[in-house]
C-alpha positions as CSV (number, residue, x, y, z in Angstrom):
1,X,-45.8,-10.8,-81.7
2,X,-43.7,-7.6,-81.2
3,X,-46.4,-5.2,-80.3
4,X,-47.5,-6.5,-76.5
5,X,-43.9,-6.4,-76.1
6,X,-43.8,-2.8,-76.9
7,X,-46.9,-1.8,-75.1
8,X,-44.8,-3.5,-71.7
9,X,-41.9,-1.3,-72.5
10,X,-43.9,1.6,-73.0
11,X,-45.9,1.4,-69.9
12,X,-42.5,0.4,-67.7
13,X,-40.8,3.8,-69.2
14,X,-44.0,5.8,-68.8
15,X,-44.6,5.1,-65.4
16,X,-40.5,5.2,-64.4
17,X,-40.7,8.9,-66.1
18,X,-44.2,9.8,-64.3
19,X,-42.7,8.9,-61.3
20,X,-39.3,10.0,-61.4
21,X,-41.0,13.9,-62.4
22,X,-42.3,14.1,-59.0
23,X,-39.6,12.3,-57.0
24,X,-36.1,13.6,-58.3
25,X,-37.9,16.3,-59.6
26,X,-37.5,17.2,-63.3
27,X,-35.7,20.3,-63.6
28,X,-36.0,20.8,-59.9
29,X,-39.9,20.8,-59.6
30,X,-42.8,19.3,-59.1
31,X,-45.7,18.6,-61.5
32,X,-47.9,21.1,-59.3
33,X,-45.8,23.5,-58.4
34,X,-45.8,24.7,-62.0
35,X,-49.2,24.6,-62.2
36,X,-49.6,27.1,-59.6
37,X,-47.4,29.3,-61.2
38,X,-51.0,30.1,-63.5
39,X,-53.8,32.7,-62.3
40,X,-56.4,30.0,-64.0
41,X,-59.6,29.1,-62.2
42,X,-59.4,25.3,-64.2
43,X,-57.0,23.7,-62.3
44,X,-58.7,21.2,-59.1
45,X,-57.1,21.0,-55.8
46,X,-54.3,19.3,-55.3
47,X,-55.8,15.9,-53.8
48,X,-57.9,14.8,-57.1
49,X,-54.5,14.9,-58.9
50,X,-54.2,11.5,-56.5
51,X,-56.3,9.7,-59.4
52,X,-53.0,9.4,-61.2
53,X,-53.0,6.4,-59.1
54,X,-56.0,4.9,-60.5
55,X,-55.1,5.4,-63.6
56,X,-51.4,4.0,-63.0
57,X,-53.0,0.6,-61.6
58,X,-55.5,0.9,-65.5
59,X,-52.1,1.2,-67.6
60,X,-50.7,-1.9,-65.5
61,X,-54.3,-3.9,-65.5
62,X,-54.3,-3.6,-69.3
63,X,-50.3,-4.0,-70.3
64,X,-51.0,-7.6,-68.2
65,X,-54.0,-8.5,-69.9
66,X,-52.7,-8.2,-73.2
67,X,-49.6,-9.8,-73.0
68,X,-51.3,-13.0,-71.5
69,X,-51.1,-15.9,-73.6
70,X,-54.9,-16.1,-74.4
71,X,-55.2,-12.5,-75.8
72,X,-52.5,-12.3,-78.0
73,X,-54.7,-13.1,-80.6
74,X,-57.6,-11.2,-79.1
75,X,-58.9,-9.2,-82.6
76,X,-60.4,-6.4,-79.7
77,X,-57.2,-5.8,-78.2
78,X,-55.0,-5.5,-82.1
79,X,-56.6,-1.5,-82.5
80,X,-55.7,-0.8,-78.8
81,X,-51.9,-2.0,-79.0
82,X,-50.9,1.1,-81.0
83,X,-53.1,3.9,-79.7
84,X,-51.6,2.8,-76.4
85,X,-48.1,2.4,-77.0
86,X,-48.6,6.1,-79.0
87,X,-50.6,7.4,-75.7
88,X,-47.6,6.5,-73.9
89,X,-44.9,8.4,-75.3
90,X,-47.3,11.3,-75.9
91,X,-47.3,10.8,-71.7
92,X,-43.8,10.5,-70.9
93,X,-43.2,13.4,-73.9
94,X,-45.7,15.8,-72.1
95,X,-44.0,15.5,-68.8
96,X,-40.7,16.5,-70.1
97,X,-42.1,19.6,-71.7
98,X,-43.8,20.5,-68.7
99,X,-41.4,20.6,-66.2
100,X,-38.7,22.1,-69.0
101,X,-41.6,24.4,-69.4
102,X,-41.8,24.1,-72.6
103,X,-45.2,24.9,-72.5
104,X,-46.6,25.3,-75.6
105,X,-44.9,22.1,-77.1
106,X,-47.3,20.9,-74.0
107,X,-50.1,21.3,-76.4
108,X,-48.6,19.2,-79.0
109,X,-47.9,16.3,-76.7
110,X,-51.5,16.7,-74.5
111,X,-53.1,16.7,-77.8
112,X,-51.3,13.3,-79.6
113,X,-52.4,11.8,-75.9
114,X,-56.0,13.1,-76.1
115,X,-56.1,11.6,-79.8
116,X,-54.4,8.4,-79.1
117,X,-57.1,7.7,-76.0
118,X,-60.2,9.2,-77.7
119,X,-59.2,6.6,-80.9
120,X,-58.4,3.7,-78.4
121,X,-61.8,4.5,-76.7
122,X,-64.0,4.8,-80.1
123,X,-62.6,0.9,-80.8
124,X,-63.9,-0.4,-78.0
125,X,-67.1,0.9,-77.2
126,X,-67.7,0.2,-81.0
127,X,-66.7,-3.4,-80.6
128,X,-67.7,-3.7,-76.9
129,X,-70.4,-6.3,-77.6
130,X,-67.8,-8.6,-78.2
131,X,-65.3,-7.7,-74.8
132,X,-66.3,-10.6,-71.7
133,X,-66.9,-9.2,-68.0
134,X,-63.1,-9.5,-67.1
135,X,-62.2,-7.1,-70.1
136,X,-65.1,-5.0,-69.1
137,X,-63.3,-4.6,-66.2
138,X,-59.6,-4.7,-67.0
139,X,-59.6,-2.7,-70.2
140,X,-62.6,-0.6,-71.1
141,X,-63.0,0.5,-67.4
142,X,-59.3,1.6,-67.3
143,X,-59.5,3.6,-70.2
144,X,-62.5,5.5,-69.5
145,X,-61.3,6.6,-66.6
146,X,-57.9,7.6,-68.2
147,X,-60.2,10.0,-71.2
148,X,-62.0,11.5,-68.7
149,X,-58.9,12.6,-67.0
150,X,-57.2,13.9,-70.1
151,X,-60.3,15.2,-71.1
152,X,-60.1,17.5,-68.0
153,X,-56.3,17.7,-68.3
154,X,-56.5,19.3,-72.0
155,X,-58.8,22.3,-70.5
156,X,-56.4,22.7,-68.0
157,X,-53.3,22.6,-69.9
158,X,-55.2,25.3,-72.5
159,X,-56.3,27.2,-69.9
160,X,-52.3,27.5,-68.5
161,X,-51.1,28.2,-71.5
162,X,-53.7,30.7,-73.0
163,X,-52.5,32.1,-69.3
164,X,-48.8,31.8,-70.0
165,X,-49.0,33.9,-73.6
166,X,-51.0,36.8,-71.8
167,X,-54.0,36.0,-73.8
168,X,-56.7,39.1,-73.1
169,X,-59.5,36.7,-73.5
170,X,-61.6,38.5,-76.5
171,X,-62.3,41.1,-73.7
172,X,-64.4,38.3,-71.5
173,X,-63.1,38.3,-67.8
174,X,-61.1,34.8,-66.7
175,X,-64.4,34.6,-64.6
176,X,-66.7,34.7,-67.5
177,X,-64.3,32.4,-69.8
178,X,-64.8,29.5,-66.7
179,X,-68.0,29.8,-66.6
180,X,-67.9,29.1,-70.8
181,X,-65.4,26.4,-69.8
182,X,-68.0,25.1,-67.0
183,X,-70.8,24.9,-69.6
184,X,-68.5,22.8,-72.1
185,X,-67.8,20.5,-69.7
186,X,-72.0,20.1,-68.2
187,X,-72.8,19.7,-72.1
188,X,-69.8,16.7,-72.4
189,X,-71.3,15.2,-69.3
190,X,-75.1,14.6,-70.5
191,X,-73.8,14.0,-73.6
192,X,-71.8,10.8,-72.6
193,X,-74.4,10.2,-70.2
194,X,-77.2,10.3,-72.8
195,X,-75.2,8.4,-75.7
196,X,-72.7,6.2,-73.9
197,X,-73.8,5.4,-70.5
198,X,-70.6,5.8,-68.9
199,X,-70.3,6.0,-65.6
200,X,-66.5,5.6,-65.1
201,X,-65.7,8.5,-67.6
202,X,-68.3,10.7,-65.8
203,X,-67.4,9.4,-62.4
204,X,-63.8,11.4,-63.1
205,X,-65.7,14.5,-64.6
206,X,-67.3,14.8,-61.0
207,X,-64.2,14.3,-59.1
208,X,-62.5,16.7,-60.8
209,X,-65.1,19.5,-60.9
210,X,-65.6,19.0,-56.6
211,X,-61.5,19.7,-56.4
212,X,-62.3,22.8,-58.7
213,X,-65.0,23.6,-56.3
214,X,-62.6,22.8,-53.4
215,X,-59.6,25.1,-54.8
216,X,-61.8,27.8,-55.0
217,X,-64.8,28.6,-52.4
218,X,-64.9,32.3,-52.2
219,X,-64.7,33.2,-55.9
220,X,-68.2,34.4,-56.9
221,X,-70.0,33.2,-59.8
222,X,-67.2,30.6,-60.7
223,X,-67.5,29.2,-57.3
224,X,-71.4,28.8,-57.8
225,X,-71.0,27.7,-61.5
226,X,-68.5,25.0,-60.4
227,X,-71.0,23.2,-57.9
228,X,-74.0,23.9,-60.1
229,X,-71.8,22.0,-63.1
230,X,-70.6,19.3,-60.4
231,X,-74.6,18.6,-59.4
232,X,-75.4,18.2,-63.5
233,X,-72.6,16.3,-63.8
234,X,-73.4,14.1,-60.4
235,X,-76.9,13.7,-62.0
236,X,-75.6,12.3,-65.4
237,X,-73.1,9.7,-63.7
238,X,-76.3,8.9,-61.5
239,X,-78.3,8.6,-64.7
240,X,-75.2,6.5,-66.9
241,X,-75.2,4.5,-63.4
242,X,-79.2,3.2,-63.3
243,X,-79.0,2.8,-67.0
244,X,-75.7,0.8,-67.2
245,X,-75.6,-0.4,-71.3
246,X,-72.1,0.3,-71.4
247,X,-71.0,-2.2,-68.4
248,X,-73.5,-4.3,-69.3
249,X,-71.8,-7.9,-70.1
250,X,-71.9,-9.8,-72.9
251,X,-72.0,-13.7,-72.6
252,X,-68.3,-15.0,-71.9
């Protein structure tokens, strides 16, 4: 009874903090005006940080959906409720350390929110069988898309970090380390392409290696891994997209 009450509260004080950061801001910045304090090459342009948006209007879709009177008993949603309410503060928490730059406490926090979606996500594609078209849609959707931005987010925040404690990098150039970065990420791709079939979670993975590609045009080999990455990637979404099991509905 308690828990859809929590996850409301959560949500309301995650997205108050997410967007206070931005508008006050925290500490006098803005969320990317530290992040260009970095020489990293995995950081996108600053437009494809817009998804936040889309991800915003997921949180809200789901907080809804749950609290409704017919779900409260949904089995499905009971190993969400947690995950989410955890994801949250692991959200809020993150900020905070960020713009205090606290920045490797920002590890802790990115990696309880990583976690928290990655366990939320393994529920319900392992109970998706049972979820109706509408919860498709207003729950598994939302947090696919919200993984495959923290996915990208946990490079990035590594990446800054790794930057912040003058790590030499095992003596490969920051060039060299993308490109190992860039493979990584064209490995994930076919991975969830081959095994999951999502297109939402891979849909974000090619958003946010075009803004990388955007960010940096003139910089060599990253600039060519980058796009060569963003057409494997484009090729797996394209592939999860003609062989949709995951969005596949099950009888209502």
């Amino acid at each position: 009874k308690l828990m859809p009450w929590l996850v409301i509260l959560t949500t309301l004080a995650t997205l108050a903090v997410n967007i206070s950061a931005n508008i006050l801001p925290l500490n006098g910045l803005d969320t990317g005006q530290i992040s260009d304090q970095f020489d990293v090459y995995f950081v996108p342009a600053g437009y494809v940080f817009s998804i936040w948006g889309v991800i915003y209007v997921g949180m809200i879709a789901f907080t809804v959906y749950q609290a409704l009177p017919a779900q409260r008993e949904n089995t499905r949603l009971h190993g969400v409720r947690g995950w989410f309410i955890l994801s949250n503060v692991a959200n809020a928490v993150w900020l905070f350390f960020w713009h205090y730059q606290q920045f490797l406490l920002t590890l802790l926090a990115m990696g309880a929110l990583l976690v928290s979606l990655l366990a939320i996500y393994l529920h319900l594609r392992s109970n998706r069988g049972r979820a109706t078209r509408q919860e498709r849609w207003l729950v598994d959707i939302p947090f696919s898309i919200y993984l495959g931005w923290i996915t990208v987010a946990t490079i990035a925040n590594v990446t800054s970090v790794l930057d912040y404690v003058g790590w030499s990098g095992w003596g490969l150039s920051a060039e060299g380390w993308m490109v190992v970065m860039l493979a990584v990420v064209a490995v994930l791709a076919w991975a969830m392409s081959l095994r999951e079939r999502d297109a939402a979670y891979l849909a974000v993975l090619v958003w946010a290696l075009a803004g990388i590609g955007v960010k940096f045009p003139e910089a060599g080999v990253v600039t060519m891994a980058t796009w060569t990455v963003f057409g494997l990637a484009a090729l797996a979404f394209l592939w999860a997209l003609i062989q949709p099991r995951s969005l596949r509905p099950s009888p209502a």
